[in-house]
ZADOLO-371996 format. One record per residue: residue number from 0; residue in one letter; x, y, z of N, C-alpha, C, O in turn. Coordinates in steps of 0.1 Angstrom, whole numbers. Example, Ala and Ser with C-alpha at 12.3 -4.5 7.8 and 13.67 -1.06 7.14 Angstrom:
BEGIN
<lose 0; "a"; <132; -57; 78>; <123; -45; 78>; <132; -33; 78>; <142; -33; 85>>
<lose 1; "s"; <128; -22; 71>; <137; -11; 71>; <129; 0; 79>; <134; 11; 80>>
//
This chain:
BEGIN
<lose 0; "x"; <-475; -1103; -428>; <-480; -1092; -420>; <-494; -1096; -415>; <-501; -1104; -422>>
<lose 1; "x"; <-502; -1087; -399>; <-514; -1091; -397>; <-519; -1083; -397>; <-515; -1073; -392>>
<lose 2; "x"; <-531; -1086; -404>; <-535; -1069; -404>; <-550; -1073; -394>; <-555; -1083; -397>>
<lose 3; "x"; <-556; -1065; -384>; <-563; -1066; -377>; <-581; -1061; -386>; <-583; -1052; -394>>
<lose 4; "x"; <-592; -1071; -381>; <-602; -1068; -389>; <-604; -1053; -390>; <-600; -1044; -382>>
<lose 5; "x"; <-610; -1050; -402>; <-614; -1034; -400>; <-627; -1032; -404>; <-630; -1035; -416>>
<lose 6; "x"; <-635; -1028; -394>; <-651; -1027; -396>; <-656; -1013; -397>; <-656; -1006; -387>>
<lose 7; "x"; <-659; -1011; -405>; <-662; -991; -408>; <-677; -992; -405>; <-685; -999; -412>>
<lose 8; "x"; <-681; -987; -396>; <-698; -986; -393>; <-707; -975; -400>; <-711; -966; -391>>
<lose 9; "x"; <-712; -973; -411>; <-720; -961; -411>; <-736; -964; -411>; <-741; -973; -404>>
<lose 10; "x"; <-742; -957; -419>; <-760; -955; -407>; <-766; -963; -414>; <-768; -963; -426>>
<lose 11; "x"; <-769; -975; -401>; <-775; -986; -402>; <-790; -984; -395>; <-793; -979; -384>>
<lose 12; "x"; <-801; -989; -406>; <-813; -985; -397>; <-818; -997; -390>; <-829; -1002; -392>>
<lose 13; "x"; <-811; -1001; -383>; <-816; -1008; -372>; <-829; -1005; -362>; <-830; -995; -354>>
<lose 14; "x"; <-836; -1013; -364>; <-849; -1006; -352>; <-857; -1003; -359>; <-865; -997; -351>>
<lose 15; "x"; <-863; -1001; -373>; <-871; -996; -380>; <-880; -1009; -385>; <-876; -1020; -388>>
<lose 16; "x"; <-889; -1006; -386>; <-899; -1021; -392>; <-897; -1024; -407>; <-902; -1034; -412>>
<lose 17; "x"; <-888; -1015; -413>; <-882; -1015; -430>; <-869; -1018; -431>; <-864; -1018; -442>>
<lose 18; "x"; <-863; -1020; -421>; <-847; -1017; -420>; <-843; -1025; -438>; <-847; -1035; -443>>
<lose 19; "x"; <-833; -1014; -442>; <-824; -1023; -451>; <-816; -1031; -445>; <-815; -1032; -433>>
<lose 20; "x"; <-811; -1039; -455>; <-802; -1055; -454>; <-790; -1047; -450>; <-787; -1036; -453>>
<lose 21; "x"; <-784; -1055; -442>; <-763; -1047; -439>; <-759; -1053; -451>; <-760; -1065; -453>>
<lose 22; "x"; <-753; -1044; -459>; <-743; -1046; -470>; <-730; -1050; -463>; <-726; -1046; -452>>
<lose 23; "x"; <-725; -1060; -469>; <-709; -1064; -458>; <-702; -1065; -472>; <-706; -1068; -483>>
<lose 24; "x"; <-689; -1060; -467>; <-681; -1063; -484>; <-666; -1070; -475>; <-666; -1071; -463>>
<lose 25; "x"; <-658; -1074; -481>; <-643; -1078; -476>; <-635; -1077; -488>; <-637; -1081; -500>>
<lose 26; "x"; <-624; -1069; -481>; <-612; -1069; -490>; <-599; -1081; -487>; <-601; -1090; -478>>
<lose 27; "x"; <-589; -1080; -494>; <-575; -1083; -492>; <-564; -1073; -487>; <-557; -1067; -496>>
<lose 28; "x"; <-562; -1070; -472>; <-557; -1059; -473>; <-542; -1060; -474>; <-534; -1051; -476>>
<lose 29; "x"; <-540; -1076; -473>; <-524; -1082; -474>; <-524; -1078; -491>; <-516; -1069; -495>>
<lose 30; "x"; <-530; -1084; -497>; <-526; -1082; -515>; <-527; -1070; -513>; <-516; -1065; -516>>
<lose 31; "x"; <-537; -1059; -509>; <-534; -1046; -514>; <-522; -1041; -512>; <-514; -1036; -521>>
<lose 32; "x"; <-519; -1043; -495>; <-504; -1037; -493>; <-497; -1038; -498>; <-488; -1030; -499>>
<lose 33; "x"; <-494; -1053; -505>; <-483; -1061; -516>; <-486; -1054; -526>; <-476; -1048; -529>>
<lose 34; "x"; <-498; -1050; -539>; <-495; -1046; -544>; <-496; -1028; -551>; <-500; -1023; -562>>
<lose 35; "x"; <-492; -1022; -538>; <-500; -1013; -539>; <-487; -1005; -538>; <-477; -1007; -531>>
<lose 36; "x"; <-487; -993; -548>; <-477; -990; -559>; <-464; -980; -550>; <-453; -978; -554>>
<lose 37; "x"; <-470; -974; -537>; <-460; -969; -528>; <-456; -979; -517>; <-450; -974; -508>>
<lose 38; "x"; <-458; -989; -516>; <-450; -1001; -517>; <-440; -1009; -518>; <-434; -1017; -511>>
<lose 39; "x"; <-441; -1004; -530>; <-433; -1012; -543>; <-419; -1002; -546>; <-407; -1005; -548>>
<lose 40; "x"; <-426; -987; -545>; <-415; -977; -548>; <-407; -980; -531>; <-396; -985; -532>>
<lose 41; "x"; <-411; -978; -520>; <-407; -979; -506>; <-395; -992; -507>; <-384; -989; -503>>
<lose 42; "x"; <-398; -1004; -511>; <-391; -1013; -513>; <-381; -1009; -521>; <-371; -1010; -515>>
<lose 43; "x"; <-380; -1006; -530>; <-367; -1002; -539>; <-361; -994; -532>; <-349; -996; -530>>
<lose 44; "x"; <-368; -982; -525>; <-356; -971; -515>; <-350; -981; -507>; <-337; -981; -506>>
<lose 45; "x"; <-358; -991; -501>; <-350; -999; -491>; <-337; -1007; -495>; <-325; -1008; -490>>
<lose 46; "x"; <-344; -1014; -507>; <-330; -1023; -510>; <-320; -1015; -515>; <-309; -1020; -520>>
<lose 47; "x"; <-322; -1001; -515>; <-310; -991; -519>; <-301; -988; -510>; <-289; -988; -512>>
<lose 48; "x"; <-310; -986; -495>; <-303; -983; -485>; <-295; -997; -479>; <-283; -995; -475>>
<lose 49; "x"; <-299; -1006; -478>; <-291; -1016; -477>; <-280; -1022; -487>; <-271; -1031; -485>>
<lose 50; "x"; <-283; -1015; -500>; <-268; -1016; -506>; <-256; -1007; -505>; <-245; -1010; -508>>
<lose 51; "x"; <-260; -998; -502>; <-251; -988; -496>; <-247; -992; -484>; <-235; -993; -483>>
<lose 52; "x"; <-254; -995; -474>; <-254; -1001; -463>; <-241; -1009; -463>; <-231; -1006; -456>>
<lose 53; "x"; <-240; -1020; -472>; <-235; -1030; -474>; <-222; -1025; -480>; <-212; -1027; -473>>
<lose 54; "x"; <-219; -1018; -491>; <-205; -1011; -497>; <-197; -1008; -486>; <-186; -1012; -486>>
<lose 55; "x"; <-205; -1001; -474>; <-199; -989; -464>; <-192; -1001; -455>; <-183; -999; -448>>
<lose 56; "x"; <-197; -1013; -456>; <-197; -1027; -446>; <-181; -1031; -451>; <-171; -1031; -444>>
<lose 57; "x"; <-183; -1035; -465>; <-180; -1044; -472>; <-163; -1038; -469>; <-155; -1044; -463>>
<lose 58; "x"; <-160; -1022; -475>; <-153; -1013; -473>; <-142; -1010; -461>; <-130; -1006; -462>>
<lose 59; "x"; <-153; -1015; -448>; <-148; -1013; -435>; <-139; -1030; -432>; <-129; -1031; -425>>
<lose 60; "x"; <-143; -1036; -436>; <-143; -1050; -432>; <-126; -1056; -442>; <-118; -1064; -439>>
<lose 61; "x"; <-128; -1045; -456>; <-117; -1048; -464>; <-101; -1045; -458>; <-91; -1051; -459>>
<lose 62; "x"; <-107; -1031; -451>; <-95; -1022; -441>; <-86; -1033; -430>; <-74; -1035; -428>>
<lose 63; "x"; <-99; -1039; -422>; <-99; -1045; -412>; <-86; -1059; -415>; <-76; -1064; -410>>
<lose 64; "x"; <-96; -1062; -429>; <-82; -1077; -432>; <-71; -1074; -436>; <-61; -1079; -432>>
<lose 65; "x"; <-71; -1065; -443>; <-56; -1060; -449>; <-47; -1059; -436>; <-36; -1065; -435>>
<lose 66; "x"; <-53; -1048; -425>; <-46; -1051; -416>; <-43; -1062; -405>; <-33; -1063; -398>>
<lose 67; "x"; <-52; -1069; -406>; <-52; -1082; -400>; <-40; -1093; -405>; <-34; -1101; -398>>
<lose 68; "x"; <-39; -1090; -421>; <-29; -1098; -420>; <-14; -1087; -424>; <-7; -1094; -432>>
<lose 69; "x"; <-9; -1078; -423>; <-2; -1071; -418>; <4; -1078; -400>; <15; -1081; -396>>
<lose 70; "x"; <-9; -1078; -394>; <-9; -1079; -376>; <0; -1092; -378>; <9; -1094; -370>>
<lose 71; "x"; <-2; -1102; -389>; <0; -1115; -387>; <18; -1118; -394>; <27; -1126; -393>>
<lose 72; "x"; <16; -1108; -399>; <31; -1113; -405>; <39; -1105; -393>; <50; -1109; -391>>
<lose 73; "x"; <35; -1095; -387>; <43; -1092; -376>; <47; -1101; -362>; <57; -1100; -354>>
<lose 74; "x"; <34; -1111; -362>; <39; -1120; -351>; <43; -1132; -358>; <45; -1141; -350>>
<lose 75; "x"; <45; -1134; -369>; <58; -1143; -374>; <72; -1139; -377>; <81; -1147; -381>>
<lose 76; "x"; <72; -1129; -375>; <84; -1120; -372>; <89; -1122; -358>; <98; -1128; -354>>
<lose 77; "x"; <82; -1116; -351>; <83; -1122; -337>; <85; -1141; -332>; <91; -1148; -323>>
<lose 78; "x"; <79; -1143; -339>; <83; -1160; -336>; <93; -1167; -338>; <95; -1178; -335>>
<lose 79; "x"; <102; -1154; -344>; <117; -1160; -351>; <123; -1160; -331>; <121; -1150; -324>>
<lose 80; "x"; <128; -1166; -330>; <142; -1165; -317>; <150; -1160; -319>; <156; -1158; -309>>
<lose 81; "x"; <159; -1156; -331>; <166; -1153; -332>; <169; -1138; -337>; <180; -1134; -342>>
<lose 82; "x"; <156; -1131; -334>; <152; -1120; -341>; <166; -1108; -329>; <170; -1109; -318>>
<lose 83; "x"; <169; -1098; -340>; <175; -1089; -328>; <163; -1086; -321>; <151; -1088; -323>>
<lose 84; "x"; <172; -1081; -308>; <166; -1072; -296>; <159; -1059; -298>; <148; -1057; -293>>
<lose 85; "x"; <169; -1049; -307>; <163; -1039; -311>; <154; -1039; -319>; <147; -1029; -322>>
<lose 86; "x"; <153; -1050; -325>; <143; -1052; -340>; <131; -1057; -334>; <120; -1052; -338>>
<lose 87; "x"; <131; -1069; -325>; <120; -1072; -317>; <113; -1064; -307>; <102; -1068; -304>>
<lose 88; "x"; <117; -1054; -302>; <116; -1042; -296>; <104; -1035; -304>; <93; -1034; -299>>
<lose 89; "x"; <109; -1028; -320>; <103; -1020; -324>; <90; -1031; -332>; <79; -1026; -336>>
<lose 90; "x"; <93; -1044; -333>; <78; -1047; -342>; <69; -1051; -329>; <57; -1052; -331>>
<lose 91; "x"; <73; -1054; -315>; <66; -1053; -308>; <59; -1040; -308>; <49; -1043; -314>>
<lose 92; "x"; <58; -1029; -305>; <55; -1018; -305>; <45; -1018; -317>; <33; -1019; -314>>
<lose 93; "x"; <49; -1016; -332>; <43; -1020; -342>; <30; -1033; -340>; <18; -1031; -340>>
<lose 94; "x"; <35; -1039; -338>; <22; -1053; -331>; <13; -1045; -323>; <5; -1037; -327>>
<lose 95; "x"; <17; -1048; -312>; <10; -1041; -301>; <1; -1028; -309>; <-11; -1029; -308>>
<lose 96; "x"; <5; -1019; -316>; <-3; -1004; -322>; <-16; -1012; -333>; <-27; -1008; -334>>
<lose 97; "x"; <-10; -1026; -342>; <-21; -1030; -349>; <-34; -1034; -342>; <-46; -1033; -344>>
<lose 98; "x"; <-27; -1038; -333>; <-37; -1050; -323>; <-49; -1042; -316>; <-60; -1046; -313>>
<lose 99; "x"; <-44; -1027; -313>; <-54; -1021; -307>; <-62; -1012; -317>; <-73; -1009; -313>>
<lose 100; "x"; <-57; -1007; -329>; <-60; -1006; -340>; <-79; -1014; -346>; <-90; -1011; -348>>
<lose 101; "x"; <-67; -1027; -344>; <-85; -1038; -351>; <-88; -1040; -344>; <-99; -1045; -346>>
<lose 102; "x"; <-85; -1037; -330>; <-101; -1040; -318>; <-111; -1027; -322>; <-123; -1026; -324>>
<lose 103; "x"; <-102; -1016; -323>; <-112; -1004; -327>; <-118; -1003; -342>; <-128; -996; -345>>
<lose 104; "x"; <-114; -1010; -350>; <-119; -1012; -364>; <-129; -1020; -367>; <-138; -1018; -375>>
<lose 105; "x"; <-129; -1036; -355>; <-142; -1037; -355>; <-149; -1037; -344>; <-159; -1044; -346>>
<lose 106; "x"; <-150; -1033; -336>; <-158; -1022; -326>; <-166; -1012; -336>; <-177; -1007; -333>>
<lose 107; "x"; <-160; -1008; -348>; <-166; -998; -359>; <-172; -1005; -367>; <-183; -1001; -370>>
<lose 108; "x"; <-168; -1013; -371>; <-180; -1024; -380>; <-191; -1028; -374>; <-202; -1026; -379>>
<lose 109; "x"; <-189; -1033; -363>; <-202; -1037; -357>; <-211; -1028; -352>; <-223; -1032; -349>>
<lose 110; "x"; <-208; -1012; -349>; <-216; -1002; -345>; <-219; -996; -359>; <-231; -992; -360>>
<lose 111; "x"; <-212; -996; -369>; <-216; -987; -381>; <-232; -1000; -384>; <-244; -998; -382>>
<lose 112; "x"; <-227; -1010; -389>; <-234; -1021; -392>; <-248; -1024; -381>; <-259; -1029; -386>>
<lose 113; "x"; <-248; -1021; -369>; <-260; -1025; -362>; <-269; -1009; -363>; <-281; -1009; -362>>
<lose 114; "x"; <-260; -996; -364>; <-264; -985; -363>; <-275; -979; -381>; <-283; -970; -383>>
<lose 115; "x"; <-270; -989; -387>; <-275; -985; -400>; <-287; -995; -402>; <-296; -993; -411>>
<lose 116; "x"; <-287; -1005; -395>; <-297; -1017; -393>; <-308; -1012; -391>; <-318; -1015; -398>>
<lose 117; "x"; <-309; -1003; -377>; <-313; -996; -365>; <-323; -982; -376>; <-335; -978; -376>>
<lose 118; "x"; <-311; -978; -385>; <-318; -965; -393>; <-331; -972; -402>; <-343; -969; -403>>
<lose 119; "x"; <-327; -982; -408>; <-330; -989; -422>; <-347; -997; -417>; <-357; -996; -424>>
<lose 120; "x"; <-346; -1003; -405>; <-357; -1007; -394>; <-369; -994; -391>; <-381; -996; -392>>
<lose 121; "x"; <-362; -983; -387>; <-372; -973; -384>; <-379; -967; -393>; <-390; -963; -390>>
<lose 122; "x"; <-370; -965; -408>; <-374; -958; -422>; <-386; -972; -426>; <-398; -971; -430>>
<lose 123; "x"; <-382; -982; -423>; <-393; -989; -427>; <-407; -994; -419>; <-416; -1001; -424>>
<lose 124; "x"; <-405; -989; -402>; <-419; -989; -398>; <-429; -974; -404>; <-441; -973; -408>>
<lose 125; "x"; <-415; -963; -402>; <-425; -952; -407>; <-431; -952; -421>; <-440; -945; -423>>
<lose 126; "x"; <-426; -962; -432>; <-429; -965; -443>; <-446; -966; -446>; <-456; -961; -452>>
<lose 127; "x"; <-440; -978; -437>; <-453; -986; -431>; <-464; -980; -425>; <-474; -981; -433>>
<lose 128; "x"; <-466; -972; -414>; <-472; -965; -409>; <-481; -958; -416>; <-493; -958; -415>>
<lose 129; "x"; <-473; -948; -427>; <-480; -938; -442>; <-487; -946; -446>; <-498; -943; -448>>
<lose 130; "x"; <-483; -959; -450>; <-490; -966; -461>; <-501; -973; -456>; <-510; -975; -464>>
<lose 131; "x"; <-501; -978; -447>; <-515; -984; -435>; <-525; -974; -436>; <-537; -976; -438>>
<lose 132; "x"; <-519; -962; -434>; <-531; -948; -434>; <-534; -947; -445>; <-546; -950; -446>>
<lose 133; "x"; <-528; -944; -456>; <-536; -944; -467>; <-543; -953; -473>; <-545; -952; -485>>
<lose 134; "x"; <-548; -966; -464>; <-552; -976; -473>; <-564; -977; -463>; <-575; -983; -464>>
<lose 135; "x"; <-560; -969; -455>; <-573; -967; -442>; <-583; -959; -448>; <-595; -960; -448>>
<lose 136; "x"; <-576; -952; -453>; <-586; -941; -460>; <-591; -938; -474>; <-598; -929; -479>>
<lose 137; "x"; <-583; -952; -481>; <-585; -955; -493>; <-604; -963; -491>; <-614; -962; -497>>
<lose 138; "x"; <-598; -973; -480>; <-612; -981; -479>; <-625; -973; -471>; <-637; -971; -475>>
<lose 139; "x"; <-621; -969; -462>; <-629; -955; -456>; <-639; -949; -464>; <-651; -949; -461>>
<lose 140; "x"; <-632; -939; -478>; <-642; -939; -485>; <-644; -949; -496>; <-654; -944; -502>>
<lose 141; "x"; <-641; -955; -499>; <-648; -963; -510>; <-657; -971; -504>; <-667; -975; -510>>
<lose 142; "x"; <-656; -975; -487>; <-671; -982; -484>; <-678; -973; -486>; <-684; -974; -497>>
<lose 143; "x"; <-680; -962; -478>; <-689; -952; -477>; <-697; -948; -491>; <-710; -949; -493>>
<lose 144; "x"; <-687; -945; -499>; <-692; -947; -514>; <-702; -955; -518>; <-714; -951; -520>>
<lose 145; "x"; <-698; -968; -518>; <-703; -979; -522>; <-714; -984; -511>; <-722; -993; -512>>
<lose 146; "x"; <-712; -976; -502>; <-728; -982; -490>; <-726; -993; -482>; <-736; -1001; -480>>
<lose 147; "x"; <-718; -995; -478>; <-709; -1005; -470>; <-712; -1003; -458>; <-710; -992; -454>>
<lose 148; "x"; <-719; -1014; -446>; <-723; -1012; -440>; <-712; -1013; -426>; <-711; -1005; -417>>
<lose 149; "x"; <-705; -1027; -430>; <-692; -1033; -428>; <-684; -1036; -434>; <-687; -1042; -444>>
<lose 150; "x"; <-674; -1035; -432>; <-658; -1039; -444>; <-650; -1044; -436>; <-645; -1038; -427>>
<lose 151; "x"; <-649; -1057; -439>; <-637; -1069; -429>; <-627; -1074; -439>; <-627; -1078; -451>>
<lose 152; "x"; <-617; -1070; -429>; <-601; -1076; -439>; <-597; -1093; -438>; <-593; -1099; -428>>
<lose 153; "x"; <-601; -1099; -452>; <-603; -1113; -451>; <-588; -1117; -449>; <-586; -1128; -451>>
<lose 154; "x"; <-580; -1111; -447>; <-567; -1114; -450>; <-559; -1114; -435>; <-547; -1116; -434>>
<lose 155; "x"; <-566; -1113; -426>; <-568; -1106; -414>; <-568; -1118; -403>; <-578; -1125; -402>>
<lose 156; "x"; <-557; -1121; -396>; <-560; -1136; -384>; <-558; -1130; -376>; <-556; -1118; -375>>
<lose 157; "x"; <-559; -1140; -366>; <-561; -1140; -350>; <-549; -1141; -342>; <-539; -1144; -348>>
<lose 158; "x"; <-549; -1139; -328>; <-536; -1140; -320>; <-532; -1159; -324>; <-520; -1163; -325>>
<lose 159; "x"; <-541; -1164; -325>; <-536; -1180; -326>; <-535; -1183; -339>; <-537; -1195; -343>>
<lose 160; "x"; <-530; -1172; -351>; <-526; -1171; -365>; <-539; -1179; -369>; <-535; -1184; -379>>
<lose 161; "x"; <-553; -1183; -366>; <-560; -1186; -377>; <-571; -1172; -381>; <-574; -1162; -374>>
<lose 162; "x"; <-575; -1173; -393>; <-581; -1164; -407>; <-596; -1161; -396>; <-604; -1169; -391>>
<lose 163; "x"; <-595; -1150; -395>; <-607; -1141; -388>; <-618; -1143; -394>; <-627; -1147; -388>>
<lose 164; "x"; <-619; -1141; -406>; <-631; -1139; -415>; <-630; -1160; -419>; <-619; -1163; -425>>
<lose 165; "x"; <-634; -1166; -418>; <-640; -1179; -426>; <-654; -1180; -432>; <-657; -1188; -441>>
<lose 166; "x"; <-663; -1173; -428>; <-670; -1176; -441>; <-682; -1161; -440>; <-687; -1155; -431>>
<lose 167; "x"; <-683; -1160; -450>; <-696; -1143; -455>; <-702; -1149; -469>; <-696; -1153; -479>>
<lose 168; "x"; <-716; -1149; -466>; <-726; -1157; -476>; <-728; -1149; -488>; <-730; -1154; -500>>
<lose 169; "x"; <-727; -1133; -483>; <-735; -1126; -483>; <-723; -1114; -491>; <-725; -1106; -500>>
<lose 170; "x"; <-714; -1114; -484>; <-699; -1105; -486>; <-700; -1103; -498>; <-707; -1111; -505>>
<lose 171; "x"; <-694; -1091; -505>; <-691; -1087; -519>; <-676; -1084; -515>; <-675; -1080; -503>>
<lose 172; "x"; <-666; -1086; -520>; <-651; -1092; -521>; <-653; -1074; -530>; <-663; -1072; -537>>
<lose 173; "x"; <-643; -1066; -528>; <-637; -1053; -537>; <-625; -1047; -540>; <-621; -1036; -544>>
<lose 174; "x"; <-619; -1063; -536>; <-606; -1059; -535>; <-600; -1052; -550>; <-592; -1042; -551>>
<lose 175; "x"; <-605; -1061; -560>; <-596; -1057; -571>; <-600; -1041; -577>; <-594; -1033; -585>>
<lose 176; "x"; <-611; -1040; -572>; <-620; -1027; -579>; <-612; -1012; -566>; <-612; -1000; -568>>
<lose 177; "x"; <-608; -1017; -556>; <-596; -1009; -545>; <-586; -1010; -548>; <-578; -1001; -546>>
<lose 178; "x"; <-583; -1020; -554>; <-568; -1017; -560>; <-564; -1008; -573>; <-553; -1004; -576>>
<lose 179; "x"; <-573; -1006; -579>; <-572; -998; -590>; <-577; -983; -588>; <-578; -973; -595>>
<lose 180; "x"; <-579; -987; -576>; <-583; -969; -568>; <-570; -967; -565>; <-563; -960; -572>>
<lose 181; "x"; <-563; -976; -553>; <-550; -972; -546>; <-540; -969; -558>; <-531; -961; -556>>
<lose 182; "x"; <-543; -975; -569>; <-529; -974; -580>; <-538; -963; -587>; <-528; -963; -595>>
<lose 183; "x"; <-546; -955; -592>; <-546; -945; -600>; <-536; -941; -604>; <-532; -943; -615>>
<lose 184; "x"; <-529; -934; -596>; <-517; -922; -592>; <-507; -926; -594>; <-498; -919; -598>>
<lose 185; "x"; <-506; -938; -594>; <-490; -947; -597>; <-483; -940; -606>; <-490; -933; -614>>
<lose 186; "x"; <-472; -940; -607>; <-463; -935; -619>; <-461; -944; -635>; <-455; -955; -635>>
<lose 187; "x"; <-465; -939; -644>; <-465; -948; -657>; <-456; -958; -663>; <-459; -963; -673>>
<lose 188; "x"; <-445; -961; -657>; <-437; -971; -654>; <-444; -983; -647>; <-445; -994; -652>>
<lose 189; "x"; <-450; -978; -630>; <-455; -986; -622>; <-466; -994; -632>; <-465; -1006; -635>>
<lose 190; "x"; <-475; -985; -637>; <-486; -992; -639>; <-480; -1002; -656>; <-485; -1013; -659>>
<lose 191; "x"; <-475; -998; -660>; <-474; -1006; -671>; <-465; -1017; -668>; <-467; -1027; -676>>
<lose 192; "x"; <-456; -1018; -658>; <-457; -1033; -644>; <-464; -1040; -646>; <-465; -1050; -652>>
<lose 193; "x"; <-475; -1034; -637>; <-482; -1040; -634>; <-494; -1047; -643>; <-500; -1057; -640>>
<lose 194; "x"; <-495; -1041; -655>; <-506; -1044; -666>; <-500; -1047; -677>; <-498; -1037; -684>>
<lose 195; "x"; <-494; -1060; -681>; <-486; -1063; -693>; <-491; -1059; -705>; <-504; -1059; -706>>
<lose 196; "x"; <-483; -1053; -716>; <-491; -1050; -728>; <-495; -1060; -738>; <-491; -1072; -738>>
<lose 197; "x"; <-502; -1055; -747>; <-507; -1065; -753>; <-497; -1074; -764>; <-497; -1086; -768>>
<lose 198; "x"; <-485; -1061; -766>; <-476; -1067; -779>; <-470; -1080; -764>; <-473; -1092; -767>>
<lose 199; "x"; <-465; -1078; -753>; <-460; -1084; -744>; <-467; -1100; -744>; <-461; -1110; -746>>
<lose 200; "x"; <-481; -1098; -742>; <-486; -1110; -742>; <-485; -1115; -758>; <-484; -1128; -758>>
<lose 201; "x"; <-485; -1110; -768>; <-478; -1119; -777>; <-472; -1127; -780>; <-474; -1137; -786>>
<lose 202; "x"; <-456; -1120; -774>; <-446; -1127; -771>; <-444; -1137; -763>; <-435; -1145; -763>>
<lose 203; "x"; <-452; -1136; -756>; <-451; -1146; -738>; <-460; -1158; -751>; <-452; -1167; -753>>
<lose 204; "x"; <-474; -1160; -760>; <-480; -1172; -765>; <-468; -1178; -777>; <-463; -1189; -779>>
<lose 205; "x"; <-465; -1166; -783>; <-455; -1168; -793>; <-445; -1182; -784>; <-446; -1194; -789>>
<lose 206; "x"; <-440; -1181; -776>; <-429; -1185; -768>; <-435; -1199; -767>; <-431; -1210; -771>>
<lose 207; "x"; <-447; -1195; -758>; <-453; -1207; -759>; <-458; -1222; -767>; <-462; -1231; -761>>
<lose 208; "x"; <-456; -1221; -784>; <-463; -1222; -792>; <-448; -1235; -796>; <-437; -1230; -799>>
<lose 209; "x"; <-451; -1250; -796>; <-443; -1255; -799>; <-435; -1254; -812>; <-441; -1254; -822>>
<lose 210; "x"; <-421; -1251; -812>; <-418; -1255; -825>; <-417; -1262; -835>; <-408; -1269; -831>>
<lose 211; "x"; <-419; -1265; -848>; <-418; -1275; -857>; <-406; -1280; -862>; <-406; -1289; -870>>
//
C-alpha cells in the first residue's frame, strides 16, 4: 500500500529572534497499518467472507457437473443410429432442456461469483477507509502531544514508487511508542499475539538448545 506523506503543522515560531528548533518525528505508517489490531480482526472477517464465498461457489459449480455429465450421457444416447424414433424424439427434448439449463447455471456462477467479489472489494475499501482515519487521528494527537512540529510517513513513496522521506538527521522515528497507543484497546487474545509470553519464549530456547 502507499501511503501519502503526512505533515501535521502546529505553532511554529517562525520569525521570532528565539524561534525553537522544528521537532520532525517519522513514523511507519505501512507497519502500523499491518500491525494494528483492527486490521488483523478486518482480515479474518474477510477470509471468512471469501470462504463462504467459496462453499456458495464450490456448491453451484458441483450442480453444474453433475448435470453436465447427465447432458453428456444423453448425447451418447443420441449417437447411437439406431436409437428409436420415439425414444430419440423424447431424449432430444431432455438434451435440448439440459443444455439450456447449464447455460443458465453458469451464467449464475459467474454473476453469483463476480457479484460477491464486487461485495467482498467494497467491505474492504470501507475497512480501509475507518482504519486510515483512525490512525489519522491516532498520529494527530500523539504529535501534538509530543510537540511535533512535523510528522512524515517514512513508509510513504512517490508516483515513480521511490521512498519520499530518504534521509532526516534530526527525525525522532515513534513508530513503536504509536503502536502501543493504536493497540491499547486490542482484545486480550490480540495482544497476547502479539507479545509472546515468557513461559512461550522458554519453549522456543528450550527447542533451540542442541540435544545430547
Amino acid at each position: 500500500m502507499k501511503f501519502l506523506c503526512i505533515a501535521l503543522l502546529s505553532t511554529m515560531l517562525l520569525g521570532t529572534s528565539h524561534a525553537a528548533p522544528t521537532k520532525i518525528g517519522i513514523v511507519d505508517m505501512l507497519r502500523i497499518y499491518k500491525e494494528y489490531y483492527k486490521t488483523k480482526s478486518n482480515e479474518a472477517l474477510l477470509e471468512k467472507d471469501k470462504a463462504e464465498a467459496k462453499v456458495e461457489v464450490d456448491k453451484r459449480l458441483k450442480k453444474f457437473e453433475s448435470l453436465r455429465q447427465e447432458f453428456i450421457k444423453k448425447q451418447q444416447v443420441l449417437a447411437n443410429t439406431q436409437l428409436a424414433p420415439a425414444l430419440r424424439e423424447k431424449t432430444e427434448k431432455e438434451a435440448n432442456s439440459m443444455g439450456k439449463e447449464l447455460e443458465s447455471l453458469q451464467r449464475d456462477i459467474k454473476d453469483f461469483a463476480s457479484r460477491r467479489q464486487a461485495q467482498i472489494a467494497d467491505k474492504l475499501n470501507r475497512m480501509r477507509k475507518d482504519i486510515l482515519k483512525d490512525l489519522h487521528e491516532f498520529v494527530s494527537t500523539s504529535s501534538k502531544a509530543s510537540g511535533y512540529d512535523l510528522v512524515f510517513d517514512k513508509s510513504g513513496v512517490s508516483a515513480s514508487n521511490i521512498q519520499i522521506l530518504l534521509f532526516s538527521k534530526d527525525a525522532i522515528d515513534f513508530t513503536n511508542d504509536l503502536l502501543k497507543t493504536v493497540n491499547k484497546d486490542a482484545p486480550p487474545e490480540d495482544k497476547k499475539a502479539e507479545s509472546p509470553s515468557k513461559e512461550d519464549g522458554a519453549k522456543a530456547k528450550d527447542k533451540e538448545k542442541p540435544k545430547k
